[in-house]
ZADO-897367 format. One line per 10 residues: number of its first residue (from 1); their letters; for each residue x, y, z of N, C-alpha, C, O. Coordinates in Angstrom, 3 decimals. Atoms other than C-alpha are relative to their C-alpha. Layout:
BEGIN
NUM = A = X Y Z X Y Z X Y Z X Y Z  ...
END
This chain:
BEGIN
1 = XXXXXXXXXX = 0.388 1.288 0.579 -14.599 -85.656 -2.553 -1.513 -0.185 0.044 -1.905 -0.946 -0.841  0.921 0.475 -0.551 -17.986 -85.830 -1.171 -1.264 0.984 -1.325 -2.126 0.541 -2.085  -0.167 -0.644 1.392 -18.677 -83.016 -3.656 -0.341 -0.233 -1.465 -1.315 0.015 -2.176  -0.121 1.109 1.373 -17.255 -85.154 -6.725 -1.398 -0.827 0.075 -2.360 -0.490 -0.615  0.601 0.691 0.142 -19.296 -87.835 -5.858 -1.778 0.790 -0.255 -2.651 0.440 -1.050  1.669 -0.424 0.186 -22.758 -85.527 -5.314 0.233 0.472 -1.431 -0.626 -0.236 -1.958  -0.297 -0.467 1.468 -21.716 -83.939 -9.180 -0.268 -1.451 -1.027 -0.907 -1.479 -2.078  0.017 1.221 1.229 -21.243 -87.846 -10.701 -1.249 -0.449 0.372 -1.711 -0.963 -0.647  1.456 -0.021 0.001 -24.750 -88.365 -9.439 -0.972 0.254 -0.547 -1.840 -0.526 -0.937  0.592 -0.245 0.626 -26.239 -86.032 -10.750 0.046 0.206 -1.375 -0.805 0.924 -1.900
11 = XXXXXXXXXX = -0.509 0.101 0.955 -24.638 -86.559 -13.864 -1.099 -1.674 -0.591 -1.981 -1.721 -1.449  0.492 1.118 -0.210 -25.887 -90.049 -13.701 -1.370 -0.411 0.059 -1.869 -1.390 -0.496  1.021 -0.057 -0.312 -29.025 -89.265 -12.350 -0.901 1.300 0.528 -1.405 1.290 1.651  -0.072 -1.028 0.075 -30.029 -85.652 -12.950 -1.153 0.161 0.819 -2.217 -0.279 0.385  0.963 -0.554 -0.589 -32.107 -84.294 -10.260 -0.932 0.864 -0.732 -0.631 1.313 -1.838  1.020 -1.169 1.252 -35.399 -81.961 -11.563 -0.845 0.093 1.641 -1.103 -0.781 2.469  1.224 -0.738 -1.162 -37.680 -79.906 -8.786 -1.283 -0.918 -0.518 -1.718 -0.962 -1.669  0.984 1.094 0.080 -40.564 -82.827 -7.918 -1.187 1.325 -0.584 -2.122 0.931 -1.282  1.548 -0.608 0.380 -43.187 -79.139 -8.515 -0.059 0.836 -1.290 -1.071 1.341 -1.776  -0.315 -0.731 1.175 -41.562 -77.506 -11.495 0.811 -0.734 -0.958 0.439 -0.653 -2.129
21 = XXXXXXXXXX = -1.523 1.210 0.922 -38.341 -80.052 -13.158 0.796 1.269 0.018 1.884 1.090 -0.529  -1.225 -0.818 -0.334 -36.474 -76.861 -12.408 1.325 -1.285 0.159 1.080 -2.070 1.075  -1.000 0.561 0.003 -32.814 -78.995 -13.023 0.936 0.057 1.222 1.263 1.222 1.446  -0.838 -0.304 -0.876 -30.448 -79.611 -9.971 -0.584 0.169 1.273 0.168 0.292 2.240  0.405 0.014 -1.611 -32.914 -79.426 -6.904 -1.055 -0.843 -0.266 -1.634 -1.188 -1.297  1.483 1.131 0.135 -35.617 -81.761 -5.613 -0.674 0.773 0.077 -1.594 0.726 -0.740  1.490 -1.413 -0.181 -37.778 -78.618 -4.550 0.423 1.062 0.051 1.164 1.346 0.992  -0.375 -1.294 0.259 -37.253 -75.433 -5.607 -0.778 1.202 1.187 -1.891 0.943 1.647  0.620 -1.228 -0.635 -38.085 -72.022 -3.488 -1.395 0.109 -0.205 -2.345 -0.106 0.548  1.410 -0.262 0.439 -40.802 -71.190 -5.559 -1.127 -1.212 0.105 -2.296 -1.128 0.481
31 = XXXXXXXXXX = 0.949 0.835 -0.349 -42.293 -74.144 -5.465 -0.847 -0.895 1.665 -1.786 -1.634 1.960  0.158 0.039 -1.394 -42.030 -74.258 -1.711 -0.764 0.835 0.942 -1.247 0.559 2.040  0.975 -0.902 -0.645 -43.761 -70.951 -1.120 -1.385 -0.403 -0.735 -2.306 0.272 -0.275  1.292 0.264 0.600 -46.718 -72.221 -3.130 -0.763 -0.734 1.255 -1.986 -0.742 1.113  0.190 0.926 -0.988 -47.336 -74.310 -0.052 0.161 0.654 1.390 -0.158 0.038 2.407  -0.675 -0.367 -1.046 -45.961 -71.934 2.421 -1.190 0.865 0.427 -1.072 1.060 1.636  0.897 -0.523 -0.558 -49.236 -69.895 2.887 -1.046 -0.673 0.630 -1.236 -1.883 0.509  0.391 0.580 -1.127 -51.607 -70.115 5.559 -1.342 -0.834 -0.434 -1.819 -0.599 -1.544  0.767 1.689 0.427 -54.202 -73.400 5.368 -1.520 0.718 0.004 -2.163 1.512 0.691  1.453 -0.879 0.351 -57.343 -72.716 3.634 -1.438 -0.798 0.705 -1.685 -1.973 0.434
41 = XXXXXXXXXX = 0.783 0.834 -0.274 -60.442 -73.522 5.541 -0.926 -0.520 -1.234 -1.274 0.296 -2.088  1.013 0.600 1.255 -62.797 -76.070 2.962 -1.427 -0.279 0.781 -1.789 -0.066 1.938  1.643 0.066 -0.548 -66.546 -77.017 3.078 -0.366 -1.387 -1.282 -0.953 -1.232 -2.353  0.200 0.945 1.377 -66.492 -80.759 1.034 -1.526 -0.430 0.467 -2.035 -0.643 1.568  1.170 0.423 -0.266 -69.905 -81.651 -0.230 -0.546 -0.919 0.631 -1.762 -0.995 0.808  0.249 1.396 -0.591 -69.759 -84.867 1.453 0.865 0.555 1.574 2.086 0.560 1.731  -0.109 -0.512 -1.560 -69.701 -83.424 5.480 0.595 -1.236 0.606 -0.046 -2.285 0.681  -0.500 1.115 -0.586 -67.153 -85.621 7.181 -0.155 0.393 1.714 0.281 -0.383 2.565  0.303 -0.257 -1.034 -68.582 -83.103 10.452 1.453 0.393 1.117 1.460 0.605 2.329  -1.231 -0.755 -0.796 -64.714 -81.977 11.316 0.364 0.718 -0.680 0.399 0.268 -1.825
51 = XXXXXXXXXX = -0.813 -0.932 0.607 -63.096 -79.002 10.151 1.351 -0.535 -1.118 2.326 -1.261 -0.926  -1.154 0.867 0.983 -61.124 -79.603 6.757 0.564 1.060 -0.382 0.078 2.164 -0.629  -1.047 -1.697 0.369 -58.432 -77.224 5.963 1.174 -0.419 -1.403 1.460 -1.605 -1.573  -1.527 0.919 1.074 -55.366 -77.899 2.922 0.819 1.276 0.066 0.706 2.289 0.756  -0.856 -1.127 0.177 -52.759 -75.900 1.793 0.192 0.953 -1.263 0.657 2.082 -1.414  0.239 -0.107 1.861 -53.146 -75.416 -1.837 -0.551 -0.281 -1.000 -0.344 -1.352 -1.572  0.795 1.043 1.191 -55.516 -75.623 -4.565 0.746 -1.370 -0.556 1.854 -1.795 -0.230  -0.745 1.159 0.646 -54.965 -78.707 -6.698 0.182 0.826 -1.459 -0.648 1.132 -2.314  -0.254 -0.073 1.356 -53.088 -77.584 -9.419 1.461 1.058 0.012 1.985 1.458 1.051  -1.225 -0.581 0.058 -49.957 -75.650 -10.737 0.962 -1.371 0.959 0.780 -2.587 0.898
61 = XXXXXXXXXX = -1.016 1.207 -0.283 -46.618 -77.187 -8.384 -0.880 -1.089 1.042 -1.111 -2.272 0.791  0.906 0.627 -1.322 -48.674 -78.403 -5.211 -0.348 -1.522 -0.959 0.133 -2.632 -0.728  0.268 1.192 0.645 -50.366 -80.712 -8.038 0.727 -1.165 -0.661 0.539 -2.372 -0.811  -1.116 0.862 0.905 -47.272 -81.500 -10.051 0.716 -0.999 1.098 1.077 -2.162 0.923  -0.777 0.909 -0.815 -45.673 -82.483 -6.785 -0.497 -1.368 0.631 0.168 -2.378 0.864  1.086 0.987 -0.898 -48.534 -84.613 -5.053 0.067 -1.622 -1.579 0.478 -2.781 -1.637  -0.396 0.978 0.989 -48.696 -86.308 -8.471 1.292 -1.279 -0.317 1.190 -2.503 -0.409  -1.347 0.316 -0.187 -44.795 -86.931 -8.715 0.310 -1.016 0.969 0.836 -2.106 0.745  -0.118 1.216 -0.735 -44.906 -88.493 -5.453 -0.729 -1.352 0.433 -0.197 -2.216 1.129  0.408 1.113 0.209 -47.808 -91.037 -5.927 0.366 -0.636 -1.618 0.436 -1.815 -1.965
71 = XXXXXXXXXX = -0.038 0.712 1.612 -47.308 -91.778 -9.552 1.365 -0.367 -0.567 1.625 -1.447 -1.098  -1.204 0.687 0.125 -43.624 -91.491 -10.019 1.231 -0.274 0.460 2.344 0.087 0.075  -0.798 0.572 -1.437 -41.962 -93.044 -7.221 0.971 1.416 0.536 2.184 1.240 0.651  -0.866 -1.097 -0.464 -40.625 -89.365 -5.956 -0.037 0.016 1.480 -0.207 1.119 2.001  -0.321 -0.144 -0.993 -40.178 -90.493 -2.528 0.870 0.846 0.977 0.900 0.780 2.206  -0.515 -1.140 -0.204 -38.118 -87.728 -2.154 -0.643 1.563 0.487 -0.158 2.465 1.171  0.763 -1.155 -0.380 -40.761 -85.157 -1.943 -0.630 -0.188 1.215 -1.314 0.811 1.438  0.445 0.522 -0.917 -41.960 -86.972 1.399 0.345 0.854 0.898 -0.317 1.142 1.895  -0.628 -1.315 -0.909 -39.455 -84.159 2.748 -0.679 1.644 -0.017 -0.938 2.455 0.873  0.366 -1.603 0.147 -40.572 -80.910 1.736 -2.199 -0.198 -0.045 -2.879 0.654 0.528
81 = XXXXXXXXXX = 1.131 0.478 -0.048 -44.373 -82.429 1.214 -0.779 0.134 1.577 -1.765 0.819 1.845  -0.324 0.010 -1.537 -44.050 -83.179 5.233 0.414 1.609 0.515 -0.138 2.149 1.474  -0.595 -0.748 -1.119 -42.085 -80.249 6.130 -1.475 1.292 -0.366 -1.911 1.994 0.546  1.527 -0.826 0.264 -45.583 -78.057 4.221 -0.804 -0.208 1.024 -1.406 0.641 1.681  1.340 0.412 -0.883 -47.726 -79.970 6.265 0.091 0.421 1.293 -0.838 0.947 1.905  -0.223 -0.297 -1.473 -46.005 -79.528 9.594 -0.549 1.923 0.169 -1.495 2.317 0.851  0.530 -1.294 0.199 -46.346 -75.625 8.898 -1.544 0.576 0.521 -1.849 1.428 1.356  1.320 -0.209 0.144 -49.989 -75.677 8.418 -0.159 -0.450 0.911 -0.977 0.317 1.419  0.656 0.474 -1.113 -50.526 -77.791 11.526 0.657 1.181 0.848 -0.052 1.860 1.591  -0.108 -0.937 -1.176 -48.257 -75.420 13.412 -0.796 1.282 0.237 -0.872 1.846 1.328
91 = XXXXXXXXXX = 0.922 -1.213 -0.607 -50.628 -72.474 12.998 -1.590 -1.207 0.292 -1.921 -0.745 1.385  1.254 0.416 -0.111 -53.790 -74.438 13.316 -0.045 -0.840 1.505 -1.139 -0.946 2.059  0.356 0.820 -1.168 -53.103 -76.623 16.557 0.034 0.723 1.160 0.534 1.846 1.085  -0.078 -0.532 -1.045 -53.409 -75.752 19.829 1.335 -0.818 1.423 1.091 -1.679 2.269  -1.039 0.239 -0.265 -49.701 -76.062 21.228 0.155 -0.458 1.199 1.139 -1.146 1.469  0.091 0.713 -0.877 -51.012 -76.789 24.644 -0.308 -1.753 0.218 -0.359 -2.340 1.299  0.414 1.320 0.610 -51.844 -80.225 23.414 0.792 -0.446 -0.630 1.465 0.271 -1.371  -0.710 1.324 0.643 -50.097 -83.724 22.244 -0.662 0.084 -1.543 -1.887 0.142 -1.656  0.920 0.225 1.180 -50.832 -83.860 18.371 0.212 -1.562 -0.410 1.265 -2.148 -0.161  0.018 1.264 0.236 -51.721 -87.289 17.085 -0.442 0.603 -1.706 -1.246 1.409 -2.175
101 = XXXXXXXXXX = 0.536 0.104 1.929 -51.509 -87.840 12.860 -0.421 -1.098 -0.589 0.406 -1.996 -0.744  0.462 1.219 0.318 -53.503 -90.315 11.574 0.062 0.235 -1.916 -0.787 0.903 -2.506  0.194 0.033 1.156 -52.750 -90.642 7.966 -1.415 -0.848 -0.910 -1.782 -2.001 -0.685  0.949 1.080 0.829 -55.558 -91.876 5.468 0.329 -0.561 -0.435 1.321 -0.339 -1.130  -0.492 1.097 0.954 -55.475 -95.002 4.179 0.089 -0.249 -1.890 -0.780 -0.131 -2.753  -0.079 1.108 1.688 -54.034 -96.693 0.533 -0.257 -0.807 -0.084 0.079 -1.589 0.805  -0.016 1.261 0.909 -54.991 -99.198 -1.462 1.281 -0.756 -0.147 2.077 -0.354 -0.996  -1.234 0.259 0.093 -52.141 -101.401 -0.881 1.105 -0.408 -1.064 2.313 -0.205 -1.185  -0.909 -0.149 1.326 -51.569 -102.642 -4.320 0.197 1.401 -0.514 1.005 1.372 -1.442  -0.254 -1.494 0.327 -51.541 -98.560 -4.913 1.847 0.162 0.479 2.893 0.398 -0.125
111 = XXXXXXXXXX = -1.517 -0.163 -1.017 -48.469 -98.438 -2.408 1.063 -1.215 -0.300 2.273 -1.066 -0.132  -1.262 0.920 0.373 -46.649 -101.605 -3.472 0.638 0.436 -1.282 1.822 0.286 -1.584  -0.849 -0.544 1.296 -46.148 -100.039 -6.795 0.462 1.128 0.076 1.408 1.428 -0.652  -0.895 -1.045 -0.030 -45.306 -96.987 -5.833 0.845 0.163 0.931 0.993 1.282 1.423  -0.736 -0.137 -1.048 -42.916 -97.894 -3.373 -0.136 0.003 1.052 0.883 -0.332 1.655  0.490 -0.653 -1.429 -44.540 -96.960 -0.166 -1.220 0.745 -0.050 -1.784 0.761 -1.144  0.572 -0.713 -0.077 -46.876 -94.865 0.836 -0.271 1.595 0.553 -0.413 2.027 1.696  -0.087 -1.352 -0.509 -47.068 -91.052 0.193 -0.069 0.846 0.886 0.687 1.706 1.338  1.082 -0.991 -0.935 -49.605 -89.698 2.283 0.889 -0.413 1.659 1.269 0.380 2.521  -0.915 -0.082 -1.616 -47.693 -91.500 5.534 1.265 0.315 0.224 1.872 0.620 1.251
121 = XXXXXXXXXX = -1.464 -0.735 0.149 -44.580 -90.593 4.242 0.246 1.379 0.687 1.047 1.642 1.584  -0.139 -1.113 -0.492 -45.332 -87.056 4.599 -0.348 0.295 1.329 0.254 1.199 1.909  0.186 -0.153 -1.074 -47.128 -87.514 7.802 1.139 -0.298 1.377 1.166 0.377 2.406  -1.150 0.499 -0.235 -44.255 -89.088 9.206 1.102 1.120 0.035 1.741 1.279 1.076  -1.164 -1.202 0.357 -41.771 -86.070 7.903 -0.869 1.340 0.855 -0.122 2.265 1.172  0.782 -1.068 -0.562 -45.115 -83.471 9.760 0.866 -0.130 1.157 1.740 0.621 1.589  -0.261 0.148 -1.340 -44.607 -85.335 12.833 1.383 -0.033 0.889 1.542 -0.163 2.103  -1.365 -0.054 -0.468 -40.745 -85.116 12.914 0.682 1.100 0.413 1.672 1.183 1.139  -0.287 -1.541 -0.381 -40.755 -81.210 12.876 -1.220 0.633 1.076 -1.244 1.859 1.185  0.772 -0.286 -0.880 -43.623 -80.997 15.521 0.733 -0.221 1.608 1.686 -0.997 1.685
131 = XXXXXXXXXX = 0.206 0.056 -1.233 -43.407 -80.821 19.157 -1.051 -0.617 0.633 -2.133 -0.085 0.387  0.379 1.130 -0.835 -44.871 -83.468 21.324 -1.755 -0.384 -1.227 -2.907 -0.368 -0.793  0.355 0.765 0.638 -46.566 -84.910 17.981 0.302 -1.290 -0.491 1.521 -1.303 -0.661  -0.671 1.211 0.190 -46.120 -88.603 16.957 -1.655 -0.303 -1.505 -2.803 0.140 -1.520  0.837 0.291 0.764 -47.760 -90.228 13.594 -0.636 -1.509 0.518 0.090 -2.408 0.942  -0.183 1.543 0.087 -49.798 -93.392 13.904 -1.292 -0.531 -1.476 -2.267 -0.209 -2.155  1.343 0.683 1.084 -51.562 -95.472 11.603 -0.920 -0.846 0.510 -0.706 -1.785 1.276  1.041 0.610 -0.635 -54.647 -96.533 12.259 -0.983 -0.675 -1.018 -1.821 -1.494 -0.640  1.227 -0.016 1.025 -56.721 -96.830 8.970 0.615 -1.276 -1.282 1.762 -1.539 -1.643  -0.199 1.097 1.102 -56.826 -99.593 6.297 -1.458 0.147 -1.319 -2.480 0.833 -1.322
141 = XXXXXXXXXX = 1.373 0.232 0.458 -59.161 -100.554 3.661 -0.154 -0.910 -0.808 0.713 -1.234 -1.620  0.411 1.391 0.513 -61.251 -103.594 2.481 0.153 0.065 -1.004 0.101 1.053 -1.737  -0.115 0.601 1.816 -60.719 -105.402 -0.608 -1.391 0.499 -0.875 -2.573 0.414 -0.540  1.566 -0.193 0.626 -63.187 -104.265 -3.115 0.217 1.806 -0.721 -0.217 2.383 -1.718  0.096 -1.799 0.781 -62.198 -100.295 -3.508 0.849 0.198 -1.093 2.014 -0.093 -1.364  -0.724 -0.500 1.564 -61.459 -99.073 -6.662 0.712 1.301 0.553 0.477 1.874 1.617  -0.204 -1.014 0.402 -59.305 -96.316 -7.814 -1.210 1.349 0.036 -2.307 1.129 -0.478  0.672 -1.171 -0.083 -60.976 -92.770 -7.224 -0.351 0.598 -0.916 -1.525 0.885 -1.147  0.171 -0.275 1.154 -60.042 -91.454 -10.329 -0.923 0.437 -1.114 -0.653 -0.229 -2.113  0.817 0.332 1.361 -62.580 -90.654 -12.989 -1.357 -0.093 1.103 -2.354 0.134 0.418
151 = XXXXXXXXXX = 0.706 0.356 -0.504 -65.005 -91.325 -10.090 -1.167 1.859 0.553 -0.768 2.928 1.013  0.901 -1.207 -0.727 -68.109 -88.612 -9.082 -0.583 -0.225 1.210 -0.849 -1.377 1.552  0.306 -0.547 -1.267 -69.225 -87.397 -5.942 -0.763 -1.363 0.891 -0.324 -1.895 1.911  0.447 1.455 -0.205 -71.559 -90.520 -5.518 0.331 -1.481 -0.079 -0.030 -2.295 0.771  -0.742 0.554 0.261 -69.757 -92.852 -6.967 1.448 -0.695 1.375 1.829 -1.786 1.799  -0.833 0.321 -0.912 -67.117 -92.287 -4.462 -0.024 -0.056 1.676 0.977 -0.007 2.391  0.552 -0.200 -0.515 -69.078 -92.257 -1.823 -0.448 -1.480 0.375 -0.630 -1.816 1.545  0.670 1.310 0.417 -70.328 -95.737 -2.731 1.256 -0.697 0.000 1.033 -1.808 0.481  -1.654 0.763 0.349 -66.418 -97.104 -3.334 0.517 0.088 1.539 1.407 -0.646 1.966  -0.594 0.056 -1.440 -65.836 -96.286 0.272 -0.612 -0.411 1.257 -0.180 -0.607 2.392
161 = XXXXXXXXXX = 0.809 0.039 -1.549 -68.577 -96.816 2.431 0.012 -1.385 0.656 -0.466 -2.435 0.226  0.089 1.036 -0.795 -68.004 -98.996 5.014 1.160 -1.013 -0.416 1.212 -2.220 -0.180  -1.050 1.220 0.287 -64.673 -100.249 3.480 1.378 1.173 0.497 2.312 1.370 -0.280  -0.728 -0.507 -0.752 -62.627 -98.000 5.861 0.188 0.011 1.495 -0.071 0.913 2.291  -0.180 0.267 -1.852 -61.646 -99.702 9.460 1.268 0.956 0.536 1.845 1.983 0.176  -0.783 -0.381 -0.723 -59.520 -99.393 11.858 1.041 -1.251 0.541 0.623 -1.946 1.467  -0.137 1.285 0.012 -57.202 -102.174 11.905 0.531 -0.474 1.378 1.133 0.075 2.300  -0.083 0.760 -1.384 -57.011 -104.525 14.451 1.341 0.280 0.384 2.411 0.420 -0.209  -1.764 -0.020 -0.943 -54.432 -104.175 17.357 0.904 1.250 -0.202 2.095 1.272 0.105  -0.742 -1.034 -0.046 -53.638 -100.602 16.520 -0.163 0.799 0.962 -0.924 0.207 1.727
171 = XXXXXXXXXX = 0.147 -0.478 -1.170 -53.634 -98.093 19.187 -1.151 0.881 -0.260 -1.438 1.237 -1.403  0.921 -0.447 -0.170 -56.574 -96.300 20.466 -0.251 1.538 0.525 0.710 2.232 0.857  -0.362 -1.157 -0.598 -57.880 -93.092 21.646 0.255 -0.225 2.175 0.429 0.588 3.083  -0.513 0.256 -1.533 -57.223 -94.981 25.301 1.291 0.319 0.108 1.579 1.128 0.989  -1.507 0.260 0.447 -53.509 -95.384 24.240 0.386 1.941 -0.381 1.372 2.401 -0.956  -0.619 -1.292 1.305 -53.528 -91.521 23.052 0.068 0.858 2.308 -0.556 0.715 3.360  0.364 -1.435 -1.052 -52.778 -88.540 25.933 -1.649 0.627 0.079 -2.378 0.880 -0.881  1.436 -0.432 0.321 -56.213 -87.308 27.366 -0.443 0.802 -0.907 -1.488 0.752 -1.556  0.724 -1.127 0.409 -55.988 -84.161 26.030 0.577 0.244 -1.559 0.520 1.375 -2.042  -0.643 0.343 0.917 -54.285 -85.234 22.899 -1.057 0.559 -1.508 -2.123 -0.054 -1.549
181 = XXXXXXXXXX = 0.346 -0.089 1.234 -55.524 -83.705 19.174 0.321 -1.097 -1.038 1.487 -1.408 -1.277  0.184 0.952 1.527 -56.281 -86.246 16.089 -0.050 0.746 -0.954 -0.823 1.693 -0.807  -0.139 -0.747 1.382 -55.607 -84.815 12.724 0.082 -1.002 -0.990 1.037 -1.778 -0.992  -0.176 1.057 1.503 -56.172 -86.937 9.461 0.231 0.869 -0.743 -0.285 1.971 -0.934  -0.499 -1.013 0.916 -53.969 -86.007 7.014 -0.367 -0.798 -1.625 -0.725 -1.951 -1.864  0.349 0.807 1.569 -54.498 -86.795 3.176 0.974 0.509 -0.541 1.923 0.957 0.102  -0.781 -0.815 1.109 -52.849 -85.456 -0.148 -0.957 0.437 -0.359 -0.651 1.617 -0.533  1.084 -0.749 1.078 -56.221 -84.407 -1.921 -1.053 -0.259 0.648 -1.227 -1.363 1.165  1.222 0.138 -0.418 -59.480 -83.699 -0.771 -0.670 0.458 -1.461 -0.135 1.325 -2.151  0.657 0.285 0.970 -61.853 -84.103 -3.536 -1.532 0.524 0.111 -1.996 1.604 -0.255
191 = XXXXXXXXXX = 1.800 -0.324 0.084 -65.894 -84.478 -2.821 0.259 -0.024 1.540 -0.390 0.734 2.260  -0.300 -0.119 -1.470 -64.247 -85.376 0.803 -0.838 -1.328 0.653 -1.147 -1.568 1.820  0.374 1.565 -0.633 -65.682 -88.990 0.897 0.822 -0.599 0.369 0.295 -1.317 1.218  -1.155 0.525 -0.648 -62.253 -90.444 1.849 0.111 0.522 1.639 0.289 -0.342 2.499  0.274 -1.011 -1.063 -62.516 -87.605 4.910 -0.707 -0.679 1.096 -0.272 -1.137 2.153  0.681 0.332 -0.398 -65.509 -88.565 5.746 -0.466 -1.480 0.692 -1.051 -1.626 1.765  -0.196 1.074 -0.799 -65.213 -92.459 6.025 1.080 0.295 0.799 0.690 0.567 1.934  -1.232 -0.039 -1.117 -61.731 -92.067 7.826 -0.768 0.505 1.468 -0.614 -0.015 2.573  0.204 -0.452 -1.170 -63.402 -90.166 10.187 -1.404 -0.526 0.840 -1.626 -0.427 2.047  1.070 1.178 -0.220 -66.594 -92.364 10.357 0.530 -1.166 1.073 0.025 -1.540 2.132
201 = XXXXXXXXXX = -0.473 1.148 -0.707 -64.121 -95.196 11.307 0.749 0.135 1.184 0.499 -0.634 2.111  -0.383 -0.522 -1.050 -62.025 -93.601 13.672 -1.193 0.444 1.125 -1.047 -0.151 2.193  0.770 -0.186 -0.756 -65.060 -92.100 15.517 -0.847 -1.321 0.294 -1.751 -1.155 1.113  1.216 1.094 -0.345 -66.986 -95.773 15.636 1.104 -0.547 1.069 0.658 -0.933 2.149  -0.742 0.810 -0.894 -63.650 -97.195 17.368 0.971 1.229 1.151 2.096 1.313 1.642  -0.663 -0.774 -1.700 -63.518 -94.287 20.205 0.830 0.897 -0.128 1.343 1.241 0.937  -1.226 -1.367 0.377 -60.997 -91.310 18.483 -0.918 0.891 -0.119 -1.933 0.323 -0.522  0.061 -1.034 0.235 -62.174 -88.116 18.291 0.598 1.053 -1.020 1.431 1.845 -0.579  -0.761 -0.417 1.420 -61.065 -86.603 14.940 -0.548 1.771 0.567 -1.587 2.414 0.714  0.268 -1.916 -0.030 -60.325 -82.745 15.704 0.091 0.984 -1.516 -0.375 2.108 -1.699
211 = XXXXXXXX = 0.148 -0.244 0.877 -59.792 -82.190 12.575 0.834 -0.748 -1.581 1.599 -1.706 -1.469  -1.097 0.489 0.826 -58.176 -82.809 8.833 0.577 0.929 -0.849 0.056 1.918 -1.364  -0.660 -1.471 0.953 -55.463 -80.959 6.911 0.839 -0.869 -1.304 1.731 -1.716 -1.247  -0.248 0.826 1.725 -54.941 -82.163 2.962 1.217 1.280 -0.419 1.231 2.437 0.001  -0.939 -0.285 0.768 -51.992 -81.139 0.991 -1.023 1.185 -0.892 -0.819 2.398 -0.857  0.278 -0.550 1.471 -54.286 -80.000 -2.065 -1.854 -0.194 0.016 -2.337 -1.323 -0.081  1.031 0.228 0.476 -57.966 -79.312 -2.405 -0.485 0.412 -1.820 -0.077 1.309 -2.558  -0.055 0.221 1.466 -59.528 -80.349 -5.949 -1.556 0.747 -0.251 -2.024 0.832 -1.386
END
């Protein structure tokens, strides 16, 4: 029965691979090893002064998928998106150590329309296949920032500065294990001004950002 019902579903509501529309799966193989190799170190022109690593150029599935799940509500990819990320942190951290995930912040009208929000989605799905990791949120941002989009190196640079806290009453690096690792995670690193404030704001309110690992550099 259980069966039937998954068949009139997708009858109903035809699944398509979030990185290919391959028919009948949310994420296909192939589009899973695109993601499955090891995390590329980056060098964004805008020095956020911590090691930035991703997993996959931006483009081909990596892009189709990252897309998919901010643009058309594929909250679904939050799973396999997450279970990429955890990967890449597991070779890169140092296992003797608590990992802490600080997702970067959305624009919240960004996230009310698309349901939620991606980027903590997946961090959330990292921190569920880690060992003595936990996600928290720490990051917000002031009224006033535009869309990225369409935006150059300066530009975005200028759209962020100083409109990335740390919002009140969230936990601290007091609140964290001493010897505890910070990781800001994104979906896209770009010029790496998002990076760079996050880690601006976190370091003014006492965290130590060890490093950040993006889905997709552009």
């Amino acid at each position: 029965m259980g069966a039937f019902f998954a068949s009139a579903i997708d009858l109903m509501l035809p699944r398509a691979c979030g990185g290919c529309g391959t028919p009948g799966t949310d994420w296909c193989a192939d589009c899973a090893a695109a993601l499955s190799g090891p995390p590329i170190r980056l060098r964004p022109r805008a020095d956020p002064r911590v090691p930035c690593w991703a997993l996959a150029p931006y483009r081909g599935a990596p892009r189709r998928a990252v897309l998919a799940a901010k643009e058309r509500h594929r909250a679904d990819l939050a799973g396999p998106l997450g279970f990429a990320l955890a990967r890449g942190l597991d070779t890169l951290r140092d296992r003797a150590r608590p990992l802490i995930l600080v997702p970067a912040p959305t624009r919240a009208g960004a996230a009310r329309r698309r349901g939620g929000d991606p980027v903590t989605g997946a961090a959330f799905v990292a921190a569920s296949w880690l060992s003595d990791c936990r996600p928290v949120r720490m990051l917000r941002l002031r009224a006033g920032v535009r869309d990225s989009v369409g935006l150059g190196r300066g530009d975005r640079q200028h759209n962020l500065r100083g409109r990335i806290i740390v919002a009140p009453g969230r936990p601290n690096q007091a609140r964290f294990p001493a010897n505890a690792e910070v990781v800001l995670i994104d979906d896209v690193l770009t010029t790496g001004a998002t990076v760079t404030e996050s880690v601006r704001a976190l370091t003014a309110a006492g965290v130590t950002v060890r490093a950040a690992l993006v889905t997709c550099h552009a």
